[in-house]
Residue frames as qw, qx, qy, qz and C-alpha x, y, z in Angstrom:
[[0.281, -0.935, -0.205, 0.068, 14.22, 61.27, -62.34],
 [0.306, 0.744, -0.236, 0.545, 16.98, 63.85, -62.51],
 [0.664, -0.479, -0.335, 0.465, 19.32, 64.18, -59.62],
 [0.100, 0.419, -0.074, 0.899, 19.09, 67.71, -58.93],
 [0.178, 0.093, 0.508, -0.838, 17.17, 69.81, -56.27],
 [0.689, -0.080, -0.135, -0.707, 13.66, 69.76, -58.60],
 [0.630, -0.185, -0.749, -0.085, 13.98, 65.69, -57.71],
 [0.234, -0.311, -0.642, 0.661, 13.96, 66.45, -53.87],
 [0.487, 0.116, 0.241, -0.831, 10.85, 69.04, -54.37],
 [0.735, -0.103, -0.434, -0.510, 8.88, 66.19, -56.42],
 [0.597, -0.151, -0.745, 0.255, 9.92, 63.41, -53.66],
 [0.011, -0.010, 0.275, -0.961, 9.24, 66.37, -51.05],
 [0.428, -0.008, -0.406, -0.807, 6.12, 66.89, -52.74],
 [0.647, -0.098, -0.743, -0.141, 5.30, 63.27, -52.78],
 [0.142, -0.107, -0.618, 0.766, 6.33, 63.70, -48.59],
 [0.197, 0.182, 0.383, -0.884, 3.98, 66.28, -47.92],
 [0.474, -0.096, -0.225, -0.846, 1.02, 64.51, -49.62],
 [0.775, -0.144, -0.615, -0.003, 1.14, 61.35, -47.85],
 [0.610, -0.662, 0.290, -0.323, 1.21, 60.73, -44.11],
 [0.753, 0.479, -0.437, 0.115, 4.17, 59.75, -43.15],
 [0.751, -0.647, -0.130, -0.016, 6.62, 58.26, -40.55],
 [0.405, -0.779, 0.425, 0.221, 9.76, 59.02, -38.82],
 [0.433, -0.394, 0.760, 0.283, 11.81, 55.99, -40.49],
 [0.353, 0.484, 0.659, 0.454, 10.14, 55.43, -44.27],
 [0.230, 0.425, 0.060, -0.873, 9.59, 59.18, -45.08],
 [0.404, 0.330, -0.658, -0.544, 8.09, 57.22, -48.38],
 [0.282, -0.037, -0.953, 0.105, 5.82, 54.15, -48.30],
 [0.476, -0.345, -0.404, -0.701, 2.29, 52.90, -46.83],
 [0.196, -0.183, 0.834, -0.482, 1.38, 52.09, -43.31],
 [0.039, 0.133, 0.953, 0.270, -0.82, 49.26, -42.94],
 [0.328, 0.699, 0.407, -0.489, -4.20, 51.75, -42.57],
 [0.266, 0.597, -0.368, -0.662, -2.71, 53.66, -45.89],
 [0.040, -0.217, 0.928, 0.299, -1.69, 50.14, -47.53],
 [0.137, 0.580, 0.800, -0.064, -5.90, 49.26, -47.79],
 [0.199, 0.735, 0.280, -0.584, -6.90, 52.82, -48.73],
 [0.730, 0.409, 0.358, 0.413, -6.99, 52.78, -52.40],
 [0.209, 0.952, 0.185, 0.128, -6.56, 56.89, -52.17],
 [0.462, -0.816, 0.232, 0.259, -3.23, 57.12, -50.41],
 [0.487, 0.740, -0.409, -0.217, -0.61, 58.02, -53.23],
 [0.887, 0.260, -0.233, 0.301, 1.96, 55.03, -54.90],
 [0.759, -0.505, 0.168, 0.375, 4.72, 54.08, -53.29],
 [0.446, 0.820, -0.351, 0.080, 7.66, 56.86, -55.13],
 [0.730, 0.299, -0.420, 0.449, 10.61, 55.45, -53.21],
 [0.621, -0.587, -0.219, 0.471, 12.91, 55.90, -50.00],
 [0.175, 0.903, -0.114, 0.374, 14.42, 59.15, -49.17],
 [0.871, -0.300, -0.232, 0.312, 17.40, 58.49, -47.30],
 [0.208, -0.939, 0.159, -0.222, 19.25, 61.59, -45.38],
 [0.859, -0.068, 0.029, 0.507, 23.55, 60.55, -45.17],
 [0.126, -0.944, 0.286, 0.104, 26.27, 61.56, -45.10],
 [0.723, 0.558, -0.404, 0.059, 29.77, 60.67, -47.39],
 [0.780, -0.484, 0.005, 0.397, 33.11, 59.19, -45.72],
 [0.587, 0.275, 0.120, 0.752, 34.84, 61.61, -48.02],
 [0.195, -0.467, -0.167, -0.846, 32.45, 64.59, -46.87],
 [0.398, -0.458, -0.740, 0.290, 31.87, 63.11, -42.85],
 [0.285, -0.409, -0.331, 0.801, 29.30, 65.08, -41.26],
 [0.241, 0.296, -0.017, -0.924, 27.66, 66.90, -43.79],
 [0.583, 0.379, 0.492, -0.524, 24.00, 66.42, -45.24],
 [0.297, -0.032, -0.787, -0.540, 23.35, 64.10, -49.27],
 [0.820, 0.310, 0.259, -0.407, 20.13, 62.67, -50.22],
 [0.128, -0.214, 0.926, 0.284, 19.70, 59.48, -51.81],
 [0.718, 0.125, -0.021, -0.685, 16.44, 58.51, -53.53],
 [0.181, -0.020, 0.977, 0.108, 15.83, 54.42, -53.91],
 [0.610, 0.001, -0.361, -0.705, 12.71, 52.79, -55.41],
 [0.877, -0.177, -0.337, -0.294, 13.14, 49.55, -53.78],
 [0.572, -0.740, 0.338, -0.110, 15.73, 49.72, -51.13],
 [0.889, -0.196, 0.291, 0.294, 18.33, 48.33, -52.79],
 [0.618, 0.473, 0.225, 0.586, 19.39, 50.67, -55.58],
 [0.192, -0.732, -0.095, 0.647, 20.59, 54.35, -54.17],
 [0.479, 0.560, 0.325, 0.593, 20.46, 57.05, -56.62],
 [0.457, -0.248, -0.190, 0.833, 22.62, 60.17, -55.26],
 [0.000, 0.836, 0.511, -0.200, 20.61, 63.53, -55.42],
 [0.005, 0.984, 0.037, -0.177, 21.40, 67.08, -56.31],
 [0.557, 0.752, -0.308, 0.170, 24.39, 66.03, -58.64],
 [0.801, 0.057, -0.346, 0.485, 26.14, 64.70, -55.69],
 [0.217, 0.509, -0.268, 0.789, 26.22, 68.20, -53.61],
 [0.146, -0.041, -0.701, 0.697, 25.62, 68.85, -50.29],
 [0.157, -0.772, -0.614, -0.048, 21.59, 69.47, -49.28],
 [0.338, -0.913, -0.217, -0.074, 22.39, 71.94, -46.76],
 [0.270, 0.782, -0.282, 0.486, 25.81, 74.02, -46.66],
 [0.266, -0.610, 0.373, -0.647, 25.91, 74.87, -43.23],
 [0.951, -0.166, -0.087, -0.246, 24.78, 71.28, -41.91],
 [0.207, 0.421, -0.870, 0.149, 26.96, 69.11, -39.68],
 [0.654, -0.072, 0.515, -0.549, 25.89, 65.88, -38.14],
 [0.042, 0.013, 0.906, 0.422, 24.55, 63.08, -38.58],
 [0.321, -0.016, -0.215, -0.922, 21.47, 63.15, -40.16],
 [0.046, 0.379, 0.907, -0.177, 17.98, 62.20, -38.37],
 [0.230, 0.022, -0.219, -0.948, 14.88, 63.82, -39.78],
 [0.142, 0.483, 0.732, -0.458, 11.17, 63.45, -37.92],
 [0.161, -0.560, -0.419, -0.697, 7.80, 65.39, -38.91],
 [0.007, 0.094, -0.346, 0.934, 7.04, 68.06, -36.78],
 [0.068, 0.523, 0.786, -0.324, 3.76, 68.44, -34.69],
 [0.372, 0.709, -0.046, -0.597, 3.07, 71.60, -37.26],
 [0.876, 0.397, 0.261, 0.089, 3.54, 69.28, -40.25],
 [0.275, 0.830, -0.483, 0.039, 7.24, 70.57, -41.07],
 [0.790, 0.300, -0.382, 0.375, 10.52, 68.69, -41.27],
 [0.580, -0.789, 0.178, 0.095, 12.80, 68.33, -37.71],
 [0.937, 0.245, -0.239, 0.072, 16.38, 67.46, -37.84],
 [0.734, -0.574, 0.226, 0.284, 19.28, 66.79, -35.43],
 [0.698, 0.624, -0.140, 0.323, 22.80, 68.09, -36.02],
 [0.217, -0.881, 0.268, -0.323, 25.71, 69.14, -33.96],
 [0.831, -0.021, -0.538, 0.137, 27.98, 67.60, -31.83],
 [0.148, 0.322, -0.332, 0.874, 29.38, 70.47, -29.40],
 [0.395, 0.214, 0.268, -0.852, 26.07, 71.64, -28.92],
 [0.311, 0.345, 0.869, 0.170, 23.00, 69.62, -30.44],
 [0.057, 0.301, -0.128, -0.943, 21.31, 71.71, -33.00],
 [0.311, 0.578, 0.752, -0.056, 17.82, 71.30, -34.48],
 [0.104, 0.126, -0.452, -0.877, 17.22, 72.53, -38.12],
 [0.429, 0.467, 0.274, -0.723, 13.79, 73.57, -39.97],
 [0.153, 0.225, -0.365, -0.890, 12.30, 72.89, -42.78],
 [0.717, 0.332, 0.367, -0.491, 8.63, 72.77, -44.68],
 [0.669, 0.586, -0.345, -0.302, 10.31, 71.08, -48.15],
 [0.920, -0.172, 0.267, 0.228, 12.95, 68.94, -47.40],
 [0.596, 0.606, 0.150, 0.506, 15.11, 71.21, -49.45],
 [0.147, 0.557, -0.337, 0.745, 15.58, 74.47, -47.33],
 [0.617, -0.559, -0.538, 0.134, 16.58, 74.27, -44.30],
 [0.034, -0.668, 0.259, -0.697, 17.22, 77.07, -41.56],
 [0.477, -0.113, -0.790, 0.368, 18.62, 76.30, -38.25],
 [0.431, -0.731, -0.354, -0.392, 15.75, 76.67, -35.62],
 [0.482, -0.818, 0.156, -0.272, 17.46, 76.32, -32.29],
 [0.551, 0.320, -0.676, 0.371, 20.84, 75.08, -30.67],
 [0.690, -0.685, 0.125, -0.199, 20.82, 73.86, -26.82],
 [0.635, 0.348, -0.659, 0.201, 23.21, 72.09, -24.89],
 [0.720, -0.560, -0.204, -0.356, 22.40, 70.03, -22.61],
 [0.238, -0.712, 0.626, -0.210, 24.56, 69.67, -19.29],
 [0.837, -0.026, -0.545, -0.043, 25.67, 65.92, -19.32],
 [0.290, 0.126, -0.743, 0.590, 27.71, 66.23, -15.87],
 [0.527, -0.217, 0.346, -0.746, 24.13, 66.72, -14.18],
 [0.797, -0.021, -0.575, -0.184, 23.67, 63.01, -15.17],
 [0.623, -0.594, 0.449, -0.239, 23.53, 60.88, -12.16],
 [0.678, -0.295, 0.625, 0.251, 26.01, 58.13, -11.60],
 [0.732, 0.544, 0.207, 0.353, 27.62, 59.34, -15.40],
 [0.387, -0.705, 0.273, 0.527, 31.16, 61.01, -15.88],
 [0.717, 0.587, 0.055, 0.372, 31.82, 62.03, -19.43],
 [0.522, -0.333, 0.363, 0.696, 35.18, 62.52, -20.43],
 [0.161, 0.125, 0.555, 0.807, 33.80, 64.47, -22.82],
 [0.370, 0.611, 0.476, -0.513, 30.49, 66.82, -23.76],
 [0.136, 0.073, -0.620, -0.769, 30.00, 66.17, -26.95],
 [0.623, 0.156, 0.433, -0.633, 26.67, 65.24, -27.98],
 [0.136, 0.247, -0.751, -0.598, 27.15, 62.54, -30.87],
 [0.245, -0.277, -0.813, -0.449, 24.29, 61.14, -33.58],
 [0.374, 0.171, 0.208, -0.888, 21.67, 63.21, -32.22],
 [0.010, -0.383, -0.836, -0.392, 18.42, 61.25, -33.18],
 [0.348, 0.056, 0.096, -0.931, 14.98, 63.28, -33.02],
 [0.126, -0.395, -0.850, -0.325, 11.47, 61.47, -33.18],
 [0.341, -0.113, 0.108, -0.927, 7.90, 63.02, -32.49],
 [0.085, -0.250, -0.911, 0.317, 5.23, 61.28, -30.80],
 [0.183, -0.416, -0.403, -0.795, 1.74, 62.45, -32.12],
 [0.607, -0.448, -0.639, -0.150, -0.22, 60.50, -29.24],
 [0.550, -0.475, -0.274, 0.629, 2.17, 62.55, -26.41],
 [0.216, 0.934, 0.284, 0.032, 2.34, 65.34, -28.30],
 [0.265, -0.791, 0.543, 0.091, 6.36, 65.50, -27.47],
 [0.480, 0.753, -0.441, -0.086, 9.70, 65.54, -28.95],
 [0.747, -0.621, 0.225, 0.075, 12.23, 63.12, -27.72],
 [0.536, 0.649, -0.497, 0.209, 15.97, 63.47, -28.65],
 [0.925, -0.304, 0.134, 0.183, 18.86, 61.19, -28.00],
 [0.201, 0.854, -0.462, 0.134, 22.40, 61.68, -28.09],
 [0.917, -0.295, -0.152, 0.221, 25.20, 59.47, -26.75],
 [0.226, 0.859, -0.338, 0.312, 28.43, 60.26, -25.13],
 [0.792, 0.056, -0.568, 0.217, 31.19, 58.22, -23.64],
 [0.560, -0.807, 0.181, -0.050, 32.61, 57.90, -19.87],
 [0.860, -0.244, 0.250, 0.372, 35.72, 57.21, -21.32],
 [0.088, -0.672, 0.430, 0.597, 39.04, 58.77, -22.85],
 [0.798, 0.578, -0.037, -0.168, 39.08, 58.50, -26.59],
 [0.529, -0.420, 0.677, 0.292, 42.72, 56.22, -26.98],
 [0.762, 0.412, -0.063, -0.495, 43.69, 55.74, -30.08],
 [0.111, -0.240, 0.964, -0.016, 45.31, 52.22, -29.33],
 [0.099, 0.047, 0.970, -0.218, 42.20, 51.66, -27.91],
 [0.134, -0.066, -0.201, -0.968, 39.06, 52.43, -29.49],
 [0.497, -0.304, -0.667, -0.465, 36.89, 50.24, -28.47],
 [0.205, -0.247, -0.593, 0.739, 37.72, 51.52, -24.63],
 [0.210, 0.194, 0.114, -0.951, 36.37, 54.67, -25.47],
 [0.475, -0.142, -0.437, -0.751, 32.70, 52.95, -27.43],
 [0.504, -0.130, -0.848, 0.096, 32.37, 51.06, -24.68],
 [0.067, -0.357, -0.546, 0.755, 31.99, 53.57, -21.93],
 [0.271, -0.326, -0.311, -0.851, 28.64, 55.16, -24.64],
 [0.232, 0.415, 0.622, -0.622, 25.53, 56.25, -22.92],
 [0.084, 0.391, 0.579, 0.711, 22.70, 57.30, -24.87],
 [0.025, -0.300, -0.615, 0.728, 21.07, 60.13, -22.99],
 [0.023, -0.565, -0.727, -0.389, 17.59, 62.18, -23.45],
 [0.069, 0.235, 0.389, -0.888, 15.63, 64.90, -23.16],
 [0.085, 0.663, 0.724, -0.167, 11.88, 65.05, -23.34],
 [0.029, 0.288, 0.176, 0.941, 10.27, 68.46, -24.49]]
């Protein structure tokens, strides 16, 4: 397979003909895994980010979860994209995904290929009870969807402690991981 954008519309593709889950966009659940009609396993699609390029959005394509084969020549998915990357199906069969850290920011799309950012919030962390952040950021946004509730539920974490850099493991110690509910 070519590592360009047309691989991410055939693995896309492959996405949007199979019923899939939050954490294997790729791959048979054990109802699919007995249905002879539900398509071959194509491989993992795995949504990262570089340490040379922290923060911004790569694809990786695997066949068997051990080999990674870098997408789109090695370029960024999505300009504009910061974050780390978490990526859900949507209760309208589209792509969710979590970005931001200021402000948590939730991007679109129906391909896995374009995205367009749908909405930014920011939630108030000093209305937590018994929680003081030294800080409102909102880091590693995660996003999942819940078919059976019909609701989103995103997570974020943020620290009650000063970031020190003597001490860094002061400041990962005081994480929370907070939530909101749609």
């Amino acid at each position: 397979m070519k590592r360009t954008l047309s691989a991410i519309l055939t693995v896309a593709a492959l996405v949007q003909a199979a019923s899939v889950d939050h954490t294997r966009l790729f791959g048979a659940d054990s109802a699919a895994a007995d249905d002879s009609s539900a398509p071959a396993i194509a491989g993992y699609l795995f949504a990262h980010m570089t340490k040379q390029d922290y923060g911004r959005l790569y694809y990786s394509l695997s066949r068997n979860d051990l080999r990674w084969t870098l997408l789109n020549s090695g370029k960024r998915i999505c300009p504009e994209y910061r974050g780390h990357p978490d990526i859900c199906r949507g209760h309208d069969g589209r792509f969710y995904m979590t970005g931001g850290s200021e402000t948590v920011t939730l991007w679109v799309s129906a391909d896995l290929v374009r995205w367009s950012k749908f909405r930014e919030f920011n939630p108030d962390v000093h209305q937590t009870p018994n929680f003081t952040p030294q800080e409102t950021t909102h880091g590693a946004p995660k996003i999942y969807y819940d078919d059976h509730t019909a609701q989103y539920l995103i997570t974020w974490h943020t620290s009650q402690n000063q970031k020190l850099r003597e001490k860094p493991e002061h400041y990962w110690a005081g994480q929370r991981t907070l939530y909101i509910l749609s």
